[in-house]
C-alpha positions in Angstrom: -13.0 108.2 92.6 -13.2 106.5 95.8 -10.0 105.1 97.2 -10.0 101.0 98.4 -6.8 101.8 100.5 -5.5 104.7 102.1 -2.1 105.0 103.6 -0.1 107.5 105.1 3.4 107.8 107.1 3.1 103.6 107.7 6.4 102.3 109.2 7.4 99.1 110.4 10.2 97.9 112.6 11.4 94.3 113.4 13.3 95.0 116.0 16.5 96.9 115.0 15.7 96.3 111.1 13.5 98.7 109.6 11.3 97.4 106.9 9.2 100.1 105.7 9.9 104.0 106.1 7.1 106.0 106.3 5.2 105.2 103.4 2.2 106.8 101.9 -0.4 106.5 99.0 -3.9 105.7 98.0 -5.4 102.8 95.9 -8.5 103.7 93.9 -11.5 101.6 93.3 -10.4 99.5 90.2 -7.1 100.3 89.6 -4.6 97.3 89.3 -1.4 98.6 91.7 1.8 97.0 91.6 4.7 97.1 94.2 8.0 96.6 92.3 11.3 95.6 94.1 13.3 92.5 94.9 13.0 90.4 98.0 13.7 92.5 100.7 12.4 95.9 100.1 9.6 95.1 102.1 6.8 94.5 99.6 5.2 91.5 101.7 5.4 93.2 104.9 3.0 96.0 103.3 0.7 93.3 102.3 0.6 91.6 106.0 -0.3 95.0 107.2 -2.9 95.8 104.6 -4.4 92.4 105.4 -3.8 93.0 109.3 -1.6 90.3 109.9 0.8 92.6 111.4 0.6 95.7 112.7 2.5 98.7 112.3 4.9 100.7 114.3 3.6 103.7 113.4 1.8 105.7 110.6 -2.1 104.5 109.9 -3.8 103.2 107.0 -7.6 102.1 106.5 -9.3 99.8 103.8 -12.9 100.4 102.4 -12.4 103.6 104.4 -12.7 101.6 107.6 -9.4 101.2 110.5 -7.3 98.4 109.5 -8.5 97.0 113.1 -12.2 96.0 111.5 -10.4 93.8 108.3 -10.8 90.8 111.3 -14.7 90.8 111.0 -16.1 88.7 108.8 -18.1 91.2 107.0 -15.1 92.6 105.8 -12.9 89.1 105.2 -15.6 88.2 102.5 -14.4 91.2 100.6 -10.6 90.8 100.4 -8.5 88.0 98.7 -5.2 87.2 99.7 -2.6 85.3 97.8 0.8 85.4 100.2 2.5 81.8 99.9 1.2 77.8 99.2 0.2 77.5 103.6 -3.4 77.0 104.5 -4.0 74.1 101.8 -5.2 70.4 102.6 -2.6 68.2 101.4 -5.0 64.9 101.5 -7.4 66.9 100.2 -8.4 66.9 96.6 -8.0 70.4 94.5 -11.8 70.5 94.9 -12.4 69.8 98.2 -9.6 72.4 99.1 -11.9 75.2 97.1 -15.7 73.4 98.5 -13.9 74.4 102.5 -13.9 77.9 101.5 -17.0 77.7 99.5 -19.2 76.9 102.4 -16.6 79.3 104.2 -18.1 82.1 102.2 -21.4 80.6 102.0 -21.1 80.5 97.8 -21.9 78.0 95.5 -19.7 75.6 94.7 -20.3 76.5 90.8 -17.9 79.0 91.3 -15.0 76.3 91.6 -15.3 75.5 87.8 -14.8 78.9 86.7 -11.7 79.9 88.9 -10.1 76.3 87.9 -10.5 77.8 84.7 -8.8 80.7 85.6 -5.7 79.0 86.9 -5.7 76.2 84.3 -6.1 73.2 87.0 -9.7 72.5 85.3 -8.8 68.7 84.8 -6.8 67.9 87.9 -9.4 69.4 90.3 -9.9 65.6 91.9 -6.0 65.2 92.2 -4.8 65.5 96.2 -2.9 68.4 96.7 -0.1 66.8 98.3 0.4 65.1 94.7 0.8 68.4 93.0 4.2 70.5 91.7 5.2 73.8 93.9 3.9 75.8 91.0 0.2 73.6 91.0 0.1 74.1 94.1 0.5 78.3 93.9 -2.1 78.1 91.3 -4.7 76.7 93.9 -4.0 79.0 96.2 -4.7 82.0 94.0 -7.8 79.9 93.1 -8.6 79.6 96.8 -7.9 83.6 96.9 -10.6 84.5 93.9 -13.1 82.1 94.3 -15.4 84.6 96.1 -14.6 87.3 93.4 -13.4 89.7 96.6 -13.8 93.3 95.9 -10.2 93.7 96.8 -7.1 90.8 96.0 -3.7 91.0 97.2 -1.6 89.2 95.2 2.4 88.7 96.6 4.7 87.4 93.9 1.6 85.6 92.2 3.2 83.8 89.3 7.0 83.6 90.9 7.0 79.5 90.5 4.8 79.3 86.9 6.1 78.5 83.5 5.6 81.2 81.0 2.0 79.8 79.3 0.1 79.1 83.2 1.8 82.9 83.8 -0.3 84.5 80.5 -3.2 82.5 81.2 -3.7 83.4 85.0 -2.7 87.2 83.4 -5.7 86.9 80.9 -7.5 85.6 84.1 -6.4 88.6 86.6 -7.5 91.5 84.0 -10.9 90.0 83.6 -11.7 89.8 87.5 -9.8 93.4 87.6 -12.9 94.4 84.9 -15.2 93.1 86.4 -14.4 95.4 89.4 -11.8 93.8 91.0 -8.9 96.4 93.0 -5.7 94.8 92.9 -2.8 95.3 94.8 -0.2 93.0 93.4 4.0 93.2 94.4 6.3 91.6 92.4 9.9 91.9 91.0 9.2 90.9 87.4 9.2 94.1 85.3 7.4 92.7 82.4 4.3 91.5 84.8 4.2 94.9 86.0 4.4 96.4 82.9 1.5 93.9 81.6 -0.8 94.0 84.7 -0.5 97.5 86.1 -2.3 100.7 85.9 0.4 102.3 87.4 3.3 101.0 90.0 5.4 101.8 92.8 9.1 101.4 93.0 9.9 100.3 96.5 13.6 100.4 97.9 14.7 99.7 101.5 11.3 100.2 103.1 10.9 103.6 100.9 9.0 104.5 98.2 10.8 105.7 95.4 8.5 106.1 92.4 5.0 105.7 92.1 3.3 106.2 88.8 2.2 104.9 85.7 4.6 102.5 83.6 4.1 104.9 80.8 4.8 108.0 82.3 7.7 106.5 84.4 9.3 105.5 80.5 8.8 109.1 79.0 10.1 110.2 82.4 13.5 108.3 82.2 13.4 108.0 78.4 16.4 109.0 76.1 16.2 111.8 74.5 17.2 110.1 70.9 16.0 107.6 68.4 17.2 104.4 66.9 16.8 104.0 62.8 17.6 100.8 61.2 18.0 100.5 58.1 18.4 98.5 54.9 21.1 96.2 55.2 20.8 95.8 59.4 22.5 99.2 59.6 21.8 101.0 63.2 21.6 105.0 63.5 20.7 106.8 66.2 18.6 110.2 65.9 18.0 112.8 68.2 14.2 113.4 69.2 14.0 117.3 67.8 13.4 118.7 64.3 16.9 117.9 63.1 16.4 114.2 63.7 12.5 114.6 62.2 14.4 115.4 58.9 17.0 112.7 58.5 14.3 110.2 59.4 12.5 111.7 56.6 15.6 112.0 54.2 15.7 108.1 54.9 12.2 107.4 54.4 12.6 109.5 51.0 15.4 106.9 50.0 13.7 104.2 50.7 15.9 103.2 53.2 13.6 103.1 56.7 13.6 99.3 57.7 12.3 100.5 61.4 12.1 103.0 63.9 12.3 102.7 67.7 11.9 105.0 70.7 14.3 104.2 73.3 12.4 104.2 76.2 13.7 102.2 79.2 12.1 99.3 80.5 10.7 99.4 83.9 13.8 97.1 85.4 16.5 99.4 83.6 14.6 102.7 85.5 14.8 100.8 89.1 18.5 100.0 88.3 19.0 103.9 87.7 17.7 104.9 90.8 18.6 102.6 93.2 22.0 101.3 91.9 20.3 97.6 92.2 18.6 94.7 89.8 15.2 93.7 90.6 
């Protein structure tokens, strides 16, 4: 399968403070890939150089197979979507008139306005100004503004860090249909559940290092216990080893009539990040 981004050895320095360490991987064509870690571990600062708003100190990368050098030509803008922060928007500007700039920007119609409001559930304030809207309003324009052309490839930094639980699932819902529809996305975030719902497979990012990189399934079995919890009738709790021994009580209590539930205890993705690198997310 082709690969959408290809990195390998990339390192960047601010000054004395090193921000990434010689990261590598590869993105393939469709995949949804999510950089977990909490602010700090340098998650935006690979975005800004994917998008070649910074350059590295060292290492290369490409995207579409081409030098990060060539993102800067038009040809290759129109393809990519980037949702970084709330800058960039019109404040006197309606919500419409925001997405019409980058409409004629892209030389689309502005039919396609409808359909992202849609997406980020602003479809009946589109003629409010922008500087009349909440900080989380507001984020949801700008990821309008970022998917508007239906980009090939959307980088997505902490998109749903300032939205209430229902605009979050609906601009989810939203994400996974553009992501079928051929969509790549490259998304970071430190909320384990959105990773766990958006991603096809994630990388745990610590200090500028990558730590893990895989899919959340595989990194649960990985880290998983090697035991079962039973409850049963009458809220009592037992825990089962995972081997034939354990197959058999399960079963003596399912003979008995006593089974109420069973549970694996696989980790979640936060409590696997907290194992390895002694931090929350």
């Amino acid at each position: 399968m082709e690969h959408v981004i290809e990195v390998r050895e990339l390192a960047k320095s601010f000054g004395n403070k090193v921000a990434l360490k010689s990261i590598s991987f590869d993105v393939k064509k469709g995949e949804t890939i999510g950089f977990l870690g909490p602010s700090g571990s340098g998650k935006t600062t690979t975005i800004k150089i994917l998008t070649a708003q910074l350059h590295p100190t060292a290492g290369e990368a490409s995207v579409f197979g081409e030098p990060l050098e060539k993102l800067k030509d038009p040809s290759y803008m129109r393809r990519i979507g980037i949702l970084t922060d709330n800058s960039g928007l019109y404040e006197r500007l309606t919500i419409f008139d925001n997405l019409a700039l980058y409409c004629d920007l892209y030389g689309i119609s502005k039919k396609s306005i409808d359909e992202v409001l849609e997406v980020v559930n602003l479809q009946h304030d589109k003629n409010t100004p922008v500087q009349k809207l909440s900080k989380g309003m507001k984020q949801r324009v700008t990821l309008a503004r970022a998917i508007v052309h239906k980009p090939d490839l959307l980088f997505l930094d902490e998109p749903t860090s300032a939205l209430d639980p229902v605009n979050t699932k609906h601009i989810h819902e939203g994400l996974k249909q553009l992501n079928r529809e051929g969509t790549t996305i490259f998304l970071t975030t430190h909320d384990m559940h959105e990773a766990e719902e958006m991603c096809d497979r994630v990388a745990f990012l610590h200090n500028g290092e990558i730590k893990l990189f895989d899919t959340p399934q595989k990194l649960r079995t990985r880290y998983g216990s090697s035991s079962v919890t039973v409850t049963l009738k009458g809220d009592q709790v037992v825990t089962v080893p995972k081997d034939e021994q354990g197959a058999e009580e399960i079963y003596r209590y399912m003979k008995d009539g006593q089974l109420a539930a069973i549970h694996s205890n696989e980790p979640t993705l936060g409590d696997i990040f907290v194992q390895l690198t002694g931090r929350n997310l």
